[in-house]
C-alpha positions in Angstrom: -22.2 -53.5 319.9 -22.7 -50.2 318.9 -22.4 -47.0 321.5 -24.4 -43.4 320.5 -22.9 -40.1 322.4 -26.0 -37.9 322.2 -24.7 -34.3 321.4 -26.2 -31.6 320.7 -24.6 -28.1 319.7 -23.6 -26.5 323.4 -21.8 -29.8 323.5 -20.0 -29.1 320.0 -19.1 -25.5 321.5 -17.8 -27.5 325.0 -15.8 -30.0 322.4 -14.3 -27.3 319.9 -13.4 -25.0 322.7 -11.6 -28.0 324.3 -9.8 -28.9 321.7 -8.7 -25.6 320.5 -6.9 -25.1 323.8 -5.1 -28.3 322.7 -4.7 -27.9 319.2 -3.6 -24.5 317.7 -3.3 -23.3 314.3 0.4 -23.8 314.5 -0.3 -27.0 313.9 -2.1 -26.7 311.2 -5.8 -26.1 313.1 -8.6 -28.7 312.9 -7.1 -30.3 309.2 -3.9 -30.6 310.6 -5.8 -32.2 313.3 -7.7 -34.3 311.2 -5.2 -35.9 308.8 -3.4 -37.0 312.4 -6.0 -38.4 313.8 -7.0 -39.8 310.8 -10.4 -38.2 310.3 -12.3 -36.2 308.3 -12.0 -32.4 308.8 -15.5 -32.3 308.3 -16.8 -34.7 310.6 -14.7 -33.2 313.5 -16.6 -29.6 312.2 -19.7 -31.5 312.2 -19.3 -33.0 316.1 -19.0 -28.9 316.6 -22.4 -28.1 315.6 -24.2 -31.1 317.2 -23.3 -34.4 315.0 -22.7 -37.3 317.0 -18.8 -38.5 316.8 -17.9 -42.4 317.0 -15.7 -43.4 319.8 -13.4 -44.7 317.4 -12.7 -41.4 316.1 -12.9 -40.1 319.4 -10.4 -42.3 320.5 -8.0 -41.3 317.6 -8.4 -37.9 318.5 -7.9 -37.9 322.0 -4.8 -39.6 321.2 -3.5 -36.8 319.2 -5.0 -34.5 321.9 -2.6 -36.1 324.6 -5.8 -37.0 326.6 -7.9 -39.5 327.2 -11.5 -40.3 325.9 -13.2 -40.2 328.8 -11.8 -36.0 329.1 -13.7 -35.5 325.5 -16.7 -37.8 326.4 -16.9 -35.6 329.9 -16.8 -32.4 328.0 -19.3 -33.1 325.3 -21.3 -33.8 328.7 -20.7 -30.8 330.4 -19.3 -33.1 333.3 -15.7 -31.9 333.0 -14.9 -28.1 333.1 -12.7 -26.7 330.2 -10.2 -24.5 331.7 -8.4 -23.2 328.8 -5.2 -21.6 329.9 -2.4 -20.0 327.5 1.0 -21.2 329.0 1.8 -17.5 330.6 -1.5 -18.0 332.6 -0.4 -21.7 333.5 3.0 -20.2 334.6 1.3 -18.0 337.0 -1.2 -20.7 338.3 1.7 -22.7 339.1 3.6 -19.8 340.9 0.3 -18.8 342.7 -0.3 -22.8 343.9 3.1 -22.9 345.0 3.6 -19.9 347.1 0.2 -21.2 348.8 1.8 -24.4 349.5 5.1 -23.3 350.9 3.1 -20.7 353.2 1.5 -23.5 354.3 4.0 -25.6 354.7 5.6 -22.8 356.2 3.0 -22.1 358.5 2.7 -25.8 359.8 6.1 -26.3 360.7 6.2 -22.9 362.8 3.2 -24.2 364.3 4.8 -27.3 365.0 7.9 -25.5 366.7 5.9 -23.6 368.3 4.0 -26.6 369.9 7.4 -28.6 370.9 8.8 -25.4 372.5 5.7 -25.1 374.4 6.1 -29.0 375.1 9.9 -28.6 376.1 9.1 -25.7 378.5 6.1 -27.8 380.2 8.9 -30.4 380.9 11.2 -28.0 382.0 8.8 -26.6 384.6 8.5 -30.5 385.5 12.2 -31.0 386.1 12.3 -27.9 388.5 9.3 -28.4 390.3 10.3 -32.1 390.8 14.0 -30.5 392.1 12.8 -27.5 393.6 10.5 -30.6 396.2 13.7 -31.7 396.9 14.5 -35.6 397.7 11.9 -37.8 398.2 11.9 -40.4 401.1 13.4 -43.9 399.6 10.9 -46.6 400.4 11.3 -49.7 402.0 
């Protein structure tokens, strides 16, 4: 059984964009991609302006990508966002996220002391009440 992707070219510009923030020139750009994947340089050019790519070759790609080929079928939808971040920006992503979890985390465990303090002094106020009524009668 044969599967069709309909594309059309904002889907090429969602798939190049993607895989250009995979894929640099470093490594030898989209031929360098190509010959890894084991596809032609020009049909990978062609599924940027609109031609419709097999899975097979999608598969290969995505491979080489480090991804899976639902992430390329999602972009050529428009179902997946492309956040395209150089590793400077990912560094400071990750610092950003992980000061906002330790506040957090910070925050929820003062609030939590706070609460058992609050709980100890409730129990406190228990004991002296209970000793401040004195002895109760024993009962037969």
């Amino acid at each position: 059984m044969a599967y069709c992707l309909v594309v059309d070219e904002a889907s090429g510009r969602r798939l190049e964009r993607f895989i250009h923030s995979r894929w640099d020139r470093d490594r030898g750009g989209i031929r360098g991609l190509a010959k890894e994947a084991r596809v032609s340089a020009d049909a990978i050019h062609g599924w940027f302006r609109g031609a419709e790519p097999s899975l097979g070759a999608l598969e290969r790609v995505a491979t080489v990508l480090d991804c899976r080929v639902i992430d390329l079928v999602a972009v050529l939808y428009g179902d997946s966002p492309v956040v395209e971040l150089d590793g400077p920006t990912r560094e400071v992503v990750a610092e950003l996220i992980a000061a906002e979890v330790d506040r957090r985390l910070s925050r929820s465990d003062l609030e939590t002391a706070l609460l058992a303090e609050q709980w100890a002094r409730q129990q406190l106020d228990s004991v002296r009440q209970h000793r401040q009524s004195g002895p109760r009668p024993a009962r037969d």
